[in-house]
C-alpha positions in Angstrom: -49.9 -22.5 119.6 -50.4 -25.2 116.9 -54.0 -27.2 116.5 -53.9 -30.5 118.2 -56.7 -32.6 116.0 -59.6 -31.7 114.2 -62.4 -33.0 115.5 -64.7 -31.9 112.5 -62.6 -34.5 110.3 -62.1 -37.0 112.9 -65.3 -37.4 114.5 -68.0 -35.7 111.8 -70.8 -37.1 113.0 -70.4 -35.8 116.8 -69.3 -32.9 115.0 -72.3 -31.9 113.1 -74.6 -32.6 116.0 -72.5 -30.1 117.7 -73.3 -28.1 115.0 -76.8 -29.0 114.8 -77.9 -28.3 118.2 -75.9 -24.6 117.9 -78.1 -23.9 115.1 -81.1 -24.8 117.3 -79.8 -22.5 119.7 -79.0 -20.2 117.3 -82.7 -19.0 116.1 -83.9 -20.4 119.3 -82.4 -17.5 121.2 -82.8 -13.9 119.9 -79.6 -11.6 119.2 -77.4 -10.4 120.5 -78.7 -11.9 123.6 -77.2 -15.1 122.7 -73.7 -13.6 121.4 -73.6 -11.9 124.8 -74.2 -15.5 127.1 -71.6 -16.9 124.3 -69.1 -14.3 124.9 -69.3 -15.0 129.0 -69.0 -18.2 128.9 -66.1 -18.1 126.9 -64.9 -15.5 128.6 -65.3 -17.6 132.3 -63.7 -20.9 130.3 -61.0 -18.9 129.2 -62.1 -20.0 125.2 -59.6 -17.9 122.9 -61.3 -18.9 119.7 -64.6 -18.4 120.9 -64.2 -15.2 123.3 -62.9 -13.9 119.6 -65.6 -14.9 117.5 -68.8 -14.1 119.6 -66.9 -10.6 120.1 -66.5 -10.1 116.5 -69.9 -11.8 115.8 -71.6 -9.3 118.5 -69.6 -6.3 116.9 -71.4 -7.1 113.6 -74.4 -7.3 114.7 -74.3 -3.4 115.5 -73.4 -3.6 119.7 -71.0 -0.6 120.4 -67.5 -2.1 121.3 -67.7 -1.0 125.0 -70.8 -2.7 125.4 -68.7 -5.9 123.9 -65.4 -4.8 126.3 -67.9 -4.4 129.4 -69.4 -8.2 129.2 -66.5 -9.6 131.8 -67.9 -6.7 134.5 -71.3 -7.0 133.4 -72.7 -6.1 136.7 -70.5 -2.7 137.4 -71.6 -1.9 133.4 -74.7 0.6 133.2 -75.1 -1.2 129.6 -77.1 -3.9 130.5 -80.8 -4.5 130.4 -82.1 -6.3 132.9 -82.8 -9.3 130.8 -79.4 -9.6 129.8 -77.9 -9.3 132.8 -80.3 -12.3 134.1 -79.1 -13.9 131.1 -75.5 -13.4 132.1 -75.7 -13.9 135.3 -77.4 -17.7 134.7 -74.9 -18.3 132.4 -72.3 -17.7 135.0 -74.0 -19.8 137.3 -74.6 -23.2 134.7 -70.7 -22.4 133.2 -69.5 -22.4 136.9 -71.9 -25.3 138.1 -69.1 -26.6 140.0 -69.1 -23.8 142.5 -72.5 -24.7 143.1 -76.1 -24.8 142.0 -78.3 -22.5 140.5 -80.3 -21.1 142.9 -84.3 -21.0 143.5 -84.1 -17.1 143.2 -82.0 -16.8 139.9 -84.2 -19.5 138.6 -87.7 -17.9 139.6 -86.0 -14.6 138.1 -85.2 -16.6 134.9 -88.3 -17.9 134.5 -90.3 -14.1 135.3 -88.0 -13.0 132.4 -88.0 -15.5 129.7 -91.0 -18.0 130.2 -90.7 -21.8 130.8 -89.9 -22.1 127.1 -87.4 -19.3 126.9 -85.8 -20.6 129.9 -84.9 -24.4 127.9 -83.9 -22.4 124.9 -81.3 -20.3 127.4 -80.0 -23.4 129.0 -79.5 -25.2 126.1 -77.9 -22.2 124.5 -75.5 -21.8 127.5 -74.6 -25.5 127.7 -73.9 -25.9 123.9 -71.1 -22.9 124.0 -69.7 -24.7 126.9 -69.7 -27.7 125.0 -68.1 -25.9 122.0 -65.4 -24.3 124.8 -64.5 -28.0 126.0 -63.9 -28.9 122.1 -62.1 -26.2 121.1 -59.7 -25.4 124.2 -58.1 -29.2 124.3 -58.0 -29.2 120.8 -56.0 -25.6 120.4 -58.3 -23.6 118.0 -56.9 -20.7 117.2 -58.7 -18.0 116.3 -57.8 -16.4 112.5 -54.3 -14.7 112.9 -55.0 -10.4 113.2 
């Protein structure tokens, strides 16, 4: 599969607010919490370069490679705190709005775990991977080669 366009070079300033607002995220959100909601999401969007990266990226960071394998069945995985798994499971919900909302009880769980504050941080983490997913599956980035 060959890249279609580079956004970075065609659109820089778009791009580096992109990139901006993932740094936000980035120390906004502790690890490997936010590696974990990036590799779902990517996962769910069906993100090659991104479902490689945040695996790699969670690797490095020390999580044991079934842990990284087990984020698609989250919920059958006895892996998972349970702040994660609210994590991932609001992630699924925001990634797969279009199925429907996220409800008052995954919300008032959201909230219980991560604050008011944490719960911004967490949204905005979750929608700026899905933004990076809808830039870099049109555009074919490929991940490096193995």
């Amino acid at each position: 599969m060959t890249e279609r366009i580079q956004l970075s070079a065609l659109a820089p300033e778009g791009y580096r607010k992109i990139v901006t607002l993932d740094g936000y995220v980035g120390g906004a959100v502790e690890e490997p919490l936010g590696d974990l909601i990036k590799l779902r999401a990517s996962q769910l969007n069906g993100c090659t370069y991104c479902v490689d990266m945040h695996s790699v990226d969670l690797q490095g960071r020390g999580v044991p490679l079934r842990k990284v394998f087990a984020v698609s069945a989250w919920r059958e995985s006895p892996w998972f705190t349970d702040r994660e798994r609210v994590a991932l499971e609001l992630t699924e919900a925001v990634t797969l709005i279009h199925r429907g909302s996220v409800s008052d009880d995954l919300y008032d769980r959201a909230v219980a775990e991560f604050g008011e504050e944490g719960l911004a941080n967490l949204l905005l983490a979750i929608a700026t991977i899905n933004v990076w997913n809808r830039v870099a599956i049109p555009t074919r980035m490929a991940p490096p080669a193995l």
